[in-house]
C-alpha positions in Angstrom: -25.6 -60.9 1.2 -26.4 -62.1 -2.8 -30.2 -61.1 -3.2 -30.7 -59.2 0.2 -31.9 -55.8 0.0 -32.4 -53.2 3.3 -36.1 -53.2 2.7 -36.3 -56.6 3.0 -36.8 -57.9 6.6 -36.4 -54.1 7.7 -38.4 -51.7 8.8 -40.1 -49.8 6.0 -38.1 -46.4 5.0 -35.0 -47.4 5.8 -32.8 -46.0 3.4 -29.7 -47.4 4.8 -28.6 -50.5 6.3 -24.8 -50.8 7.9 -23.8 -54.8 9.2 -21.4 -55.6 10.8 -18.8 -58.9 10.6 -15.9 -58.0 13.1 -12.5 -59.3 11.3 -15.1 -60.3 8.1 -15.8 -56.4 7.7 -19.0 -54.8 7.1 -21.8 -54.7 4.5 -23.5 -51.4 3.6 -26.6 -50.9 1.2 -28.8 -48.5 0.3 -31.6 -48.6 -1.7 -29.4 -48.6 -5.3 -26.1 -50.1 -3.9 -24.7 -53.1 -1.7 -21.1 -52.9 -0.8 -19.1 -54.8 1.8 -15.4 -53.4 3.2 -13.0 -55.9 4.2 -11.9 -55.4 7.8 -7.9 -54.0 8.3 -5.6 -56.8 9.3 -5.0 -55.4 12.7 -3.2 -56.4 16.5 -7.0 -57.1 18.3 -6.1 -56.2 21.9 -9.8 -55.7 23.4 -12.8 -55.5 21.4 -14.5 -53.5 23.9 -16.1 -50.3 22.0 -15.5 -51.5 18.7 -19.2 -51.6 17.5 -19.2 -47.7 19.1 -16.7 -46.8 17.3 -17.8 -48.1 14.0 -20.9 -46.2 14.2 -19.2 -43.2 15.5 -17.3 -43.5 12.3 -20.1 -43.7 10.0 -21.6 -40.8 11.7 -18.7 -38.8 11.4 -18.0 -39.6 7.6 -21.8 -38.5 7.0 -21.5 -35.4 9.1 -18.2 -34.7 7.1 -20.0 -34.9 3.7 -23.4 -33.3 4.5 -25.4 -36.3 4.4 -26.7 -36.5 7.9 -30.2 -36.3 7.2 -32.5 -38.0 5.5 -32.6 -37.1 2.5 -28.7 -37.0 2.6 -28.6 -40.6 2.8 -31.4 -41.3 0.3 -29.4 -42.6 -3.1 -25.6 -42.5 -1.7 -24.6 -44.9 -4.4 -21.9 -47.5 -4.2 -18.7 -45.2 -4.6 -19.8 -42.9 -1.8 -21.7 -45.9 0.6 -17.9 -47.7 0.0 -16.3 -44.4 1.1 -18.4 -44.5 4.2 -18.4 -48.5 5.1 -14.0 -47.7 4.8 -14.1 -45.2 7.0 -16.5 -46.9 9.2 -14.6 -50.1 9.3 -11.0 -48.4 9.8 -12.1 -46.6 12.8 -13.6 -49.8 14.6 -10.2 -51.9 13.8 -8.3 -49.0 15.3 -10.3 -48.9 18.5 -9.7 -52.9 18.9 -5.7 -52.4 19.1 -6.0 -50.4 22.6 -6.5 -51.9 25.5 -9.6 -50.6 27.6 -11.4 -48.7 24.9 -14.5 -47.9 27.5 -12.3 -46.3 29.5 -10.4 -43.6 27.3 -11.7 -40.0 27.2 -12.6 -39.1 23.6 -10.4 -36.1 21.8 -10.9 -34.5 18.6 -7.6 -34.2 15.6 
C-alpha cells in the first residue's frame, strides 16, 4: 500500500477506498489518511458472506456516526477511518465462524 493513494487508479471523487485481504485484514484511505486493520485470529468455518458482511459493517459504523453521506466521508482522518476499517473487519471475521452464512436470517441487537 506504501505510495498508493484512492485517487490513484480510481475513479475521480472517490473520497474513500475500503480493500479487502481476508486473514491479511483490510486497508482503508481517504483522501488524508491510509490505515490497514489486522484481521481477528478467528475459527474460519465458511467464508460465504464475509465480503457482505464486511461492508455491512462499514455501512453500519458510518450510519452509527453520521457519516453516510458524502460529505460525511469527506476528511474522516486516520483515528476515525481506523475506527471504521475495526469495526468493518470484526464483523466479516465473525460471519466466517458460522457455518452457512447465506442462509441465516439477519436480526438486529
Amino acid at each position: 500500500m506504501r505510495g498508493w493513494r484512492p485517487n490513484a487508479g480510481s475513479r475521480p471523487g472517490a473520497g474513500l477506498v475500503l480493500i479487502t485481504f481476508g486473514s491479511r485484514g483490510a486497508w482503508a484511505a481517504d483522501r488524508d489518511a491510509r490505515v490497514h486493520a489486522p484481521a481477528p485470529a478467528v475459527r474460519v468455518v465458511d467464508t460465504v458472506g464475509a465480503g457482505d458482511a464486511f461492508t455491512a459493517g462499514a455501512l453500519a459504523h458510518r450510519h452509527r456516526t453520521g457519516r453516510l453521506s458524502r460529505e460525511g466521508v469527506d476528511h474522516l482522518g486516520a483515528g476515525e477511518l481506523a475506527r471504521l476499517l475495526s469495526y468493518a473487519v470484526e464483523i466479516a471475521a465473525d460471519t466466517c465462524t458460522r457455518a452457512d452464512a447465506s442462509r441465516r436470517t439477519a436480526t438486529t441487537a
